[in-house]
C-alpha positions as CSV (number, residue, x, y, z in Angstrom):
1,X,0.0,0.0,0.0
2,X,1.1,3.2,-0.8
3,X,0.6,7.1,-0.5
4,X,0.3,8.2,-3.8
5,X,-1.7,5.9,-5.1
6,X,-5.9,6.6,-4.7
7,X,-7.8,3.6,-4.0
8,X,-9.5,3.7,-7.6
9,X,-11.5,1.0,-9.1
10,X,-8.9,-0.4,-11.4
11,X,-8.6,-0.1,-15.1
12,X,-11.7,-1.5,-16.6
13,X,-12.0,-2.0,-19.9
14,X,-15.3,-3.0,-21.5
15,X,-16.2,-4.1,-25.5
16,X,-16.9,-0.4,-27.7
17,X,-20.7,-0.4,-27.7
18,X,-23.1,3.0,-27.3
19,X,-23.3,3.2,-23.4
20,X,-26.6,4.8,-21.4
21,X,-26.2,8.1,-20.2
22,X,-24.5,8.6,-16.2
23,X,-25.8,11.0,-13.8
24,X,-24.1,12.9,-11.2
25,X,-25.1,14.3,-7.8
26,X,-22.5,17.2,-5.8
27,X,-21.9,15.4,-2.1
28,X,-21.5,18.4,0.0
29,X,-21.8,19.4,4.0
30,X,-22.7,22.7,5.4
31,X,-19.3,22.3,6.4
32,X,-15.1,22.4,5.9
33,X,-13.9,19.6,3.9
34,X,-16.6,17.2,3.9
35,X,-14.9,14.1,3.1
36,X,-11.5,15.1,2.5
37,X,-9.6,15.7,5.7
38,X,-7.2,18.6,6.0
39,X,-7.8,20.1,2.5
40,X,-9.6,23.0,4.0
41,X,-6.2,24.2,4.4
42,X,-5.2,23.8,0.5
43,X,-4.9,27.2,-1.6
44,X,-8.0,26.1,-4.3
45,X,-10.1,24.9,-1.8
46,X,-13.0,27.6,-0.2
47,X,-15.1,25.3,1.8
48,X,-13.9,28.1,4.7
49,X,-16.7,30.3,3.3
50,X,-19.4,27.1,3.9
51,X,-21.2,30.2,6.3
52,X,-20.9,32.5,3.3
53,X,-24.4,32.4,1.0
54,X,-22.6,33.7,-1.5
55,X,-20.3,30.2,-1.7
56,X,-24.0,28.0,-2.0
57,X,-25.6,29.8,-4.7
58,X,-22.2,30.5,-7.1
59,X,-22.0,26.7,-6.6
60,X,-25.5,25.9,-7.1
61,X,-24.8,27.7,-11.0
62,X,-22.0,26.0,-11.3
63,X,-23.3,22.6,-10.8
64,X,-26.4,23.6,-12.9
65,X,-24.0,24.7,-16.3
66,X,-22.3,20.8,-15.6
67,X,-26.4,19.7,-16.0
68,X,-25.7,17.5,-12.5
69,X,-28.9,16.3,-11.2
70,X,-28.7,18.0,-8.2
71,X,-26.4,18.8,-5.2
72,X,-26.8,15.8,-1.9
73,X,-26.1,18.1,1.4
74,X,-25.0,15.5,4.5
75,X,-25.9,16.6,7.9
76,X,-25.3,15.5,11.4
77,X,-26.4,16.5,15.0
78,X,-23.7,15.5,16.8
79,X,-19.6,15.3,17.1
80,X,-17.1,12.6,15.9
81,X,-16.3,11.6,19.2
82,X,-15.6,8.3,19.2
83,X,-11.8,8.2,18.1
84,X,-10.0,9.0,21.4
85,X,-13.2,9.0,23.5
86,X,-13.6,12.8,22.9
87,X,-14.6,15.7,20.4
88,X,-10.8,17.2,20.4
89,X,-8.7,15.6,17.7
90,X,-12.6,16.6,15.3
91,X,-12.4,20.0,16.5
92,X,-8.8,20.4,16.0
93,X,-8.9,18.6,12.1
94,X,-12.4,20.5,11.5
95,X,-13.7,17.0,10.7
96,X,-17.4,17.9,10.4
97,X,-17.6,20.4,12.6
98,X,-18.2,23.4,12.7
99,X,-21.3,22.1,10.6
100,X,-24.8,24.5,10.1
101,X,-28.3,23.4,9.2
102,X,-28.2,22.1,5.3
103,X,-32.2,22.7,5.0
104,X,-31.7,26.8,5.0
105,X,-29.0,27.1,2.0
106,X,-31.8,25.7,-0.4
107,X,-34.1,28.5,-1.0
108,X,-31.2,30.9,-1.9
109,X,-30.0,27.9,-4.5
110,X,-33.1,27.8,-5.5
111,X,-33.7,31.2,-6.3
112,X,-31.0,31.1,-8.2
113,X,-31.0,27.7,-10.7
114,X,-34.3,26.4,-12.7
115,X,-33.2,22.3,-12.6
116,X,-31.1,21.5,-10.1
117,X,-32.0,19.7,-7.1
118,X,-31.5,19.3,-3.6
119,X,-31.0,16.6,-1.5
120,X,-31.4,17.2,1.9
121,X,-29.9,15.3,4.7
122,X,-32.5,15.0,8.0
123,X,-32.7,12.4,10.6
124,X,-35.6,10.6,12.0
125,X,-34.8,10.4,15.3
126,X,-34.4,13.7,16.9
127,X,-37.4,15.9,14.7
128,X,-41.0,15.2,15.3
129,X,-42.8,14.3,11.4
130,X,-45.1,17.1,12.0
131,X,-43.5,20.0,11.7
132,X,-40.9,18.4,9.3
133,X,-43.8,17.6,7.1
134,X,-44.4,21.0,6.8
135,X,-40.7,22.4,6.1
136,X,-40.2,19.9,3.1
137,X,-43.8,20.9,1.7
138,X,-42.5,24.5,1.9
139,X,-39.2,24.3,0.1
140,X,-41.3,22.0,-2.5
141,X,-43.3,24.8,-3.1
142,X,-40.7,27.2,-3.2
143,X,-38.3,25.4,-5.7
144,X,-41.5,23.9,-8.0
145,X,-40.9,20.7,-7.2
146,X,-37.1,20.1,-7.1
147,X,-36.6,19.0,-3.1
148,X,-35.5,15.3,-2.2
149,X,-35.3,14.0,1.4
150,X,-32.1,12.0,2.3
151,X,-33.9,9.8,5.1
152,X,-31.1,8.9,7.6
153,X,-31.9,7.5,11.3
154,X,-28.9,8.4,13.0
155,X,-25.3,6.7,13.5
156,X,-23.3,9.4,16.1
157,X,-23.7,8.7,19.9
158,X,-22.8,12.1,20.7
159,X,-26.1,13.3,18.5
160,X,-28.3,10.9,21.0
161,X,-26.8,12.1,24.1
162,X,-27.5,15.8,23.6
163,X,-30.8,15.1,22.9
164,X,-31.3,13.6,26.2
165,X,-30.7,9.7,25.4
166,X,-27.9,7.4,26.6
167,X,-26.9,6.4,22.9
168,X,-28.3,5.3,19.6
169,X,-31.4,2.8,19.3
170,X,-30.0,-0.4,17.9
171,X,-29.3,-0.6,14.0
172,X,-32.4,-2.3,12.9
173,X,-34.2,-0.6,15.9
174,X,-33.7,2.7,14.4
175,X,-35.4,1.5,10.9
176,X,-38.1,0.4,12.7
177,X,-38.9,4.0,14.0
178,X,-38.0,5.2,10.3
179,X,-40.7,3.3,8.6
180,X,-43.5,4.7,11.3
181,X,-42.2,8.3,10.6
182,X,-42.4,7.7,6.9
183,X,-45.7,6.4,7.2
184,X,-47.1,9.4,9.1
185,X,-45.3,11.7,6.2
186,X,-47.3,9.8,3.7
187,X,-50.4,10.3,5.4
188,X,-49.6,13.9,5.2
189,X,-48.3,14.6,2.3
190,X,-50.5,12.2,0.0
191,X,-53.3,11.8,2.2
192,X,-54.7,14.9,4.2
193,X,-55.6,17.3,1.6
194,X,-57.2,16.5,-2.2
195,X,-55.6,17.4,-5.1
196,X,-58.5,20.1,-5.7
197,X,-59.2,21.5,-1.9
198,X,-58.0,24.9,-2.4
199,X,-60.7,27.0,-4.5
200,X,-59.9,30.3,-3.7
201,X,-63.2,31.1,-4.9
202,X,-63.5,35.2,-4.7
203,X,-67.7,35.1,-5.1
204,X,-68.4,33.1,-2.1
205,X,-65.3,33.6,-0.2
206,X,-64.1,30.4,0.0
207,X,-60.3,30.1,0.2
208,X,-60.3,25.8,1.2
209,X,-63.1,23.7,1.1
210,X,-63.4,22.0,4.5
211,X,-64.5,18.5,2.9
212,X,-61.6,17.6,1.4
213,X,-58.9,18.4,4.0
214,X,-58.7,15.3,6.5
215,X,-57.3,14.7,9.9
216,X,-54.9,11.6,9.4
217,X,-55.9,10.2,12.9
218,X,-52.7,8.4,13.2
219,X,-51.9,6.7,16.3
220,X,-49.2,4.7,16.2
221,X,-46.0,2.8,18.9
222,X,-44.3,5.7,18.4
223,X,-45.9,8.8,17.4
224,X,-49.7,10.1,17.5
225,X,-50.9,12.7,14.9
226,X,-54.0,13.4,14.6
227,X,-54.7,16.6,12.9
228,X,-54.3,17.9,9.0
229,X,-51.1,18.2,7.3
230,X,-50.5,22.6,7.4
231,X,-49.5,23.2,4.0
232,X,-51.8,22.7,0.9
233,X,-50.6,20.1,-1.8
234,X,-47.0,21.2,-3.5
235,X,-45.7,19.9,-6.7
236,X,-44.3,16.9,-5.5
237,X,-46.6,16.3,-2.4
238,X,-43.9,14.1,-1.2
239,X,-40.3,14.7,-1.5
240,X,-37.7,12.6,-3.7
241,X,-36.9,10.2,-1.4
242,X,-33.2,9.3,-0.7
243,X,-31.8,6.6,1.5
244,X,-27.8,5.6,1.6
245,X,-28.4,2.6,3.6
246,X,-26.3,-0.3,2.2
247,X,-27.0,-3.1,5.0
248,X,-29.9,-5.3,4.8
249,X,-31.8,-3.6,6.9
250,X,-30.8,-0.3,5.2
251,X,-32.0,-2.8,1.5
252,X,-35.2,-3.4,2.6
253,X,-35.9,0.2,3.6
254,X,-34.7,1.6,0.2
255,X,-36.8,-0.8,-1.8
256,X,-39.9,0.3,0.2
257,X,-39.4,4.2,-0.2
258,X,-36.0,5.3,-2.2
259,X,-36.5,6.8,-5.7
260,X,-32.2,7.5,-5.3
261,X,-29.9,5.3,-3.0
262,X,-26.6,6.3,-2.5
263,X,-24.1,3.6,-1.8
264,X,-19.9,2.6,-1.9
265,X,-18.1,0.0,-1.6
266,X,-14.0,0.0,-2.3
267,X,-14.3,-2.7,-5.3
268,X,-15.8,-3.2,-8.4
269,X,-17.5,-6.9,-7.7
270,X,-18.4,-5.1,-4.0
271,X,-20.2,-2.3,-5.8
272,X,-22.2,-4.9,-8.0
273,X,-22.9,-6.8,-5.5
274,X,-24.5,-4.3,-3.5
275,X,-26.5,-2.9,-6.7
276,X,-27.8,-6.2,-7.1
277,X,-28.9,-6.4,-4.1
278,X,-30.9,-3.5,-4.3
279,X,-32.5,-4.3,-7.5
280,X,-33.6,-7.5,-6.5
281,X,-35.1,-5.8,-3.2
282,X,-36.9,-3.7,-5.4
283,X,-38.6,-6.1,-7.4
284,X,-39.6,-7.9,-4.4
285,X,-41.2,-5.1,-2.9
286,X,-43.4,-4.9,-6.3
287,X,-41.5,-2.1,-8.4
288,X,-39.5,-1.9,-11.0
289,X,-36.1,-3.0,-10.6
290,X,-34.9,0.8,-12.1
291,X,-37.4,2.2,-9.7
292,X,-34.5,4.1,-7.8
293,X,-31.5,5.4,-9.5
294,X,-28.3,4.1,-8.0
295,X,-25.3,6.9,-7.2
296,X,-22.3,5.7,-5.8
297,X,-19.9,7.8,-4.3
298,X,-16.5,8.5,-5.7
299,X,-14.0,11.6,-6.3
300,X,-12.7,12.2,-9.1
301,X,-9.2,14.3,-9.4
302,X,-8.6,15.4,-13.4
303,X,-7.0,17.4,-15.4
304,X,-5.9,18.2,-19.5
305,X,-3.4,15.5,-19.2
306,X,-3.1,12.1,-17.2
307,X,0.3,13.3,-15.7
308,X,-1.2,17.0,-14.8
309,X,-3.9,15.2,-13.0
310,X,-1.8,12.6,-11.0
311,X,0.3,16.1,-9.9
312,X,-2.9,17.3,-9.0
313,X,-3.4,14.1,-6.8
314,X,0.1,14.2,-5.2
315,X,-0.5,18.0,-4.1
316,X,-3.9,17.8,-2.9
317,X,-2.3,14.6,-1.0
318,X,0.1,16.6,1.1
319,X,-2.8,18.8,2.5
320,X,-4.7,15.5,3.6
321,X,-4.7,15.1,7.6
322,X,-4.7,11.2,8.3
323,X,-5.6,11.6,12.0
324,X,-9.2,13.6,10.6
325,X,-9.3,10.7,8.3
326,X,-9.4,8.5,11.2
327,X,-11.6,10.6,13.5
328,X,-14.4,10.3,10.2
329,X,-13.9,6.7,9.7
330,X,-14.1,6.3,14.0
331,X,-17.7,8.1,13.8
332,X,-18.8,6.2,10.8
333,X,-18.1,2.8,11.8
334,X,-18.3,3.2,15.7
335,X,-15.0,1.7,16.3
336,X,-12.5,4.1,18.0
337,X,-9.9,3.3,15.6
338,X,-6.9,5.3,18.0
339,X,-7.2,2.0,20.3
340,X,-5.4,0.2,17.3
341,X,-1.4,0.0,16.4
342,X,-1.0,1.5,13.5
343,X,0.1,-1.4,11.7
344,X,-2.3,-3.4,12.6
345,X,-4.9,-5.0,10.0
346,X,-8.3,-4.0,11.1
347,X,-10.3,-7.4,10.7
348,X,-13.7,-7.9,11.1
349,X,-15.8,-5.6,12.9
350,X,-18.9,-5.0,14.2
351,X,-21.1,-1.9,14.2
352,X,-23.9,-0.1,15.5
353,X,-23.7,2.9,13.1
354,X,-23.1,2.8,9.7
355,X,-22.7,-0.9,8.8
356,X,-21.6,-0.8,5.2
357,X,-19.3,1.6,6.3
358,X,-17.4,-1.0,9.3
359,X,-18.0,-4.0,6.6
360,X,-16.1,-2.1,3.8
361,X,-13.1,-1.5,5.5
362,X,-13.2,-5.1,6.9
363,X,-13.4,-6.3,3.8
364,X,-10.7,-4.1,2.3
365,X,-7.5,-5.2,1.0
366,X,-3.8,-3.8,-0.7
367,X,-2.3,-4.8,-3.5
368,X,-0.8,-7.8,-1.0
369,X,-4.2,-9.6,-0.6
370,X,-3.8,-8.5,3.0
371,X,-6.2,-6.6,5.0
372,X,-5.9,-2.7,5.7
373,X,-4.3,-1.5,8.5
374,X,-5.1,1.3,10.3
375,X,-2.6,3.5,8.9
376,X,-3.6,2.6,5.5
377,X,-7.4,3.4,6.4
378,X,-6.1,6.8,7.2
379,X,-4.0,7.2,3.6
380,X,-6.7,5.1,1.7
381,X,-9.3,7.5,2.9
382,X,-8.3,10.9,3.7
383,X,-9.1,12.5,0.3
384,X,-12.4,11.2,-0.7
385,X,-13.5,9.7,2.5
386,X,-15.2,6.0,2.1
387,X,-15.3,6.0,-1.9
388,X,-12.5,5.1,-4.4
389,X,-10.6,8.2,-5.7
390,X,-10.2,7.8,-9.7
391,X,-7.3,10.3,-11.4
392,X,-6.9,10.7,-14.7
393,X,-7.2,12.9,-17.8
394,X,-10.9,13.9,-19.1
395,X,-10.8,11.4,-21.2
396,X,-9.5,8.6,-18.9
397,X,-11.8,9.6,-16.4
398,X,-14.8,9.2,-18.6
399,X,-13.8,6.0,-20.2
400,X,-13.5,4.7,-16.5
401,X,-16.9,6.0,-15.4
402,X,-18.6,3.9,-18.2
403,X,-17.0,1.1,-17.7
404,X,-17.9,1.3,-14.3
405,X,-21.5,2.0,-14.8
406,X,-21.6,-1.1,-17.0
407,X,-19.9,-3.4,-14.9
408,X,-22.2,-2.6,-11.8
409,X,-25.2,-1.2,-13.4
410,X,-25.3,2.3,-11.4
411,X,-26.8,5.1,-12.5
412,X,-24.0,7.7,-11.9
413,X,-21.9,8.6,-8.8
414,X,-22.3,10.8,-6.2
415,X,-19.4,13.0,-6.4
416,X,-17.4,14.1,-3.3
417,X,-14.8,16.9,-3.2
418,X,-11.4,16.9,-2.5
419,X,-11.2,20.8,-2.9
420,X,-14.3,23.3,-3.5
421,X,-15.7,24.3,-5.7
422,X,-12.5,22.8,-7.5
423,X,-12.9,19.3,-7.9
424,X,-16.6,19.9,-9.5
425,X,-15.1,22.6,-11.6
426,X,-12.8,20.2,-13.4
427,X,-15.5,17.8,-13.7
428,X,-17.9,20.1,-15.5
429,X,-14.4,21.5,-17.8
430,X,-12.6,17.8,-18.1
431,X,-14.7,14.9,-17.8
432,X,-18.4,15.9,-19.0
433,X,-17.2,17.0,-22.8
434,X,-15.4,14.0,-23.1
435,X,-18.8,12.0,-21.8
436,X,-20.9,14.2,-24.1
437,X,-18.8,13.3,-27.1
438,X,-19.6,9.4,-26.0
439,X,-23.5,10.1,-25.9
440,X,-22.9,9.2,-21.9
441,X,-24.7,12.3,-20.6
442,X,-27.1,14.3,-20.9
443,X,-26.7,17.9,-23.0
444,X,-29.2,19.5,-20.6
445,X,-32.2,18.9,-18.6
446,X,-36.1,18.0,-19.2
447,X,-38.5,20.1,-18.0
448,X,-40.5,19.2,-15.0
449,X,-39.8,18.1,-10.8
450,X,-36.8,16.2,-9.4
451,X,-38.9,13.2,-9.6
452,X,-39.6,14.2,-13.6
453,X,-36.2,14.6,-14.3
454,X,-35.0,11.8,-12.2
455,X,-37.6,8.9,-13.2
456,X,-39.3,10.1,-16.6
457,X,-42.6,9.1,-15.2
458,X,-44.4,13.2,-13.5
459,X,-44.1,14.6,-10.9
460,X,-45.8,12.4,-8.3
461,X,-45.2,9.2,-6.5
462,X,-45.9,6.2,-8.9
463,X,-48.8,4.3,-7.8
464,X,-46.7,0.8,-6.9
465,X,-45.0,2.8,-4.4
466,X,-45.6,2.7,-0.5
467,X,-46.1,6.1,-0.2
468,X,-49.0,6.2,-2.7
469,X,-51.3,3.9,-0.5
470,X,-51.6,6.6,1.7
471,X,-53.5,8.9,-1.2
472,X,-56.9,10.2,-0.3
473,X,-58.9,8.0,-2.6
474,X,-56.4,4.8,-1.7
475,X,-56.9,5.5,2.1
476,X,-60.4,5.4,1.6
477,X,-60.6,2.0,-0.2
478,X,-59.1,0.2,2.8
């Protein structure tokens, strides 16, 4: 294992047919250097100004002009403390923290773009549905239709803890509460008020009619909502729902209510695997198996030339801070990795937070055949975070991606940063001309919501999926 080498995905090479078009998603945090620790500190990199509007809505163009589907904002509510038993080593690396509220940036994006969309990252165990209901129906309304809801349920202790619990509910226990919260969303969104209940009807007066607004009269284990859903019917009535749950706990949730998963996996017969599996849970919940589009998460580092891009590589590299890297993978996995030597090869472990997370780095191996040890976690993964890193030339780079794509059968790739707005910026000059020129991407967008532009199939929930039992007229029928 070495330093200068990124953990790609190889050097695929696949037969010369026309290949479907990729996708890509911006994988950003309301905070410094997301996924790449230390390169805050590098001279191209401005995620310093994540408190600075001005830095969201320039980006927010940006990514529009490179026609990406939208921008995925991550979020948490609580500190990597679990390397060292504290908050310090996060604080002093600025691994995710400082990090501010991801749901405020998107009406100034908004206001700004017509296609892109947003992605946003909320949990389902510290908000009550109710009022969350309402926020998501809001920014639907204010974007026309282009908000998606990244449904996590929680991984950081410290987040449980400082809202008033001891730790985390259990992995699958934490799903458990997700699917009740979803259902009450439904009920809301697709369920309380017709399609038709606003008449604002001048003559008589009438601004709603009363008949066809309905309580939801849910009382459930874990939460009771009676009343009507505040906000009228937006474009979408629900959100775009996104889920980047890889275990098969995490599987069976997706197939129930993701339209986008978000996955990784450090090798190419991993990443399959895992698409596979979610396909195949999709069918056996009774959709399509291309029901959700499938992003996994990579960085990409390019340039004019293969060599300018590898020196691209090796200078971002010597900004990266290994100990962050390890104070990330600590929080995702829930192993405090500082109670390791160095040099010793990780192993199996076991997780209560992120399980793909703790069973990819188990699983992943050097050139050797031999398991990673803990210093290699922290090379492997301090630029790019969990995903592969692939460096290359605009050309190379978009010869890789379709090989990828047809190897695994994603959709497209959730892009992280190694610097902002740099790293997309070389995307959108570098790699999406030379995927244009292949017929591997789109030359602009279609006209309608997230869902529209995502799935091809209008602007609301399709009628095999969970969510649209809860409609007025299905609700009645049971």
């Amino acid at each position: 294992m070495t330093g200068d080498r990124p953990p790609s995905y190889g050097r695929p090479v696949t037969e010369n047919r026309a290949p479907r078009q990729i996708r890509f998603n911006a994988f950003d945090m309301n905070c410094v250097a997301h996924q790449s620790s230390g390169l805050w500190r590098h001279p191209r990199d401005r995620s310093r100004h994540y408190n600075d509007l001005s830095y969201w809505t320039e980006l927010a163009k940006t990514l529009e002009a490179g026609a990406f589907d939208g921008i995925f904002i991550a979020d948490v509510l609580g500190t990597y403390d679990v390397y060292g038993g504290t908050d310090e080593a996060a604080l002093r690396t600025g691994s995710q923290v400082p990090v501010n509220d991801p749901i405020l940036l998107v009406s100034a994006m908004a206001a700004v773009t017509e296609h892109l969309g947003f992605g946003i990252t909320a949990g389902t165990a510290y908000e009550h549905p109710y009022p969350f209901a309402r926020r998501i129906s809001t920014l639907d309304h204010l974007t026309k239709g282009r908000i998606g809801w990244n449904v996590v349920t929680g991984y950081l202790p410290s987040a449980a803890r400082n809202m008033g619990q001891t730790d985390q509910l259990g992995h699958d226990d934490r799903y458990d509460v997700a699917d009740e919260y979803l259902e009450v969303l439904y009920k809301l969104w697709e369920g309380s008020w017709e399609d038709d209940a606003v008449v604002a009807d001048r003559e008589t007066g009438v601004f709603t009619d009363p008949s066809k607004v309905h309580p939801i009269e849910h009382h459930g284990r874990h939460f009771d909502v009676p009343g009507i859903h505040l906000a009228e019917p937006s474009v979408q009535r629900s959100p775009v729902i996104y889920q980047a749950g890889a275990s098969p706990r995490g599987i069976r949730f997706a197939a129930e209510n993701a339209e986008a998963v978000f996955v990784g996996a450090p090798t190419l017969p991993q990443l399959a695997a895992t698409v596979t599996k979610i396909r195949d849970a999709l069918e056996a919940a009774g959709r399509d198996r291309y029901a959700a589009r499938i992003y996994t998460l990579l960085t990409v580092i390019t340039d004019e030339t293969d060599e300018l891009a590898q020196e691209k590589y090796r200078d971002y590299l010597s900004y990266a801070s290994e100990e962050g890297a390890l104070v990330l993978n600590s929080g995702w996995t829930g192993v405090d990795l500082s109670q390791y030597d160095l040099d010793e090869p990780l192993g199996n472990i076991e997780s209560n937070a992120i399980q793909s997370a703790a069973a990819n780095l188990s699983a992943a191996t050097g050139e050797d055949g031999v398991n990673w040890t803990v210093r290699d976690i922290a090379r492997q993964t301090a630029i790019g975070g969990l995903g592969p890193v692939e460096v290359g030339s605009g050309a190379t780079i978009a010869q890789r991606l379709i090989d990828i794509q047809e190897q695994t059968d994603v959709d497209g790739f959730n892009l992280a940063y190694a610097v902002t707005p740099g790293t997309w910026e070389d995307v959108i000059a570098f790699v999406v001309p030379e995927l244009r020129a292949r017929g591997a991407y789109p030359d602009g967008y279609v006209t309608g919501s997230l869902r529209h532009k995502l799935l091809g199939r209008g602007d609301r929930l399709p009628a095999e999926h969970r969510g649209a039992s809860f409609r007025v007229r299905e609700a009645a029928r049971r």
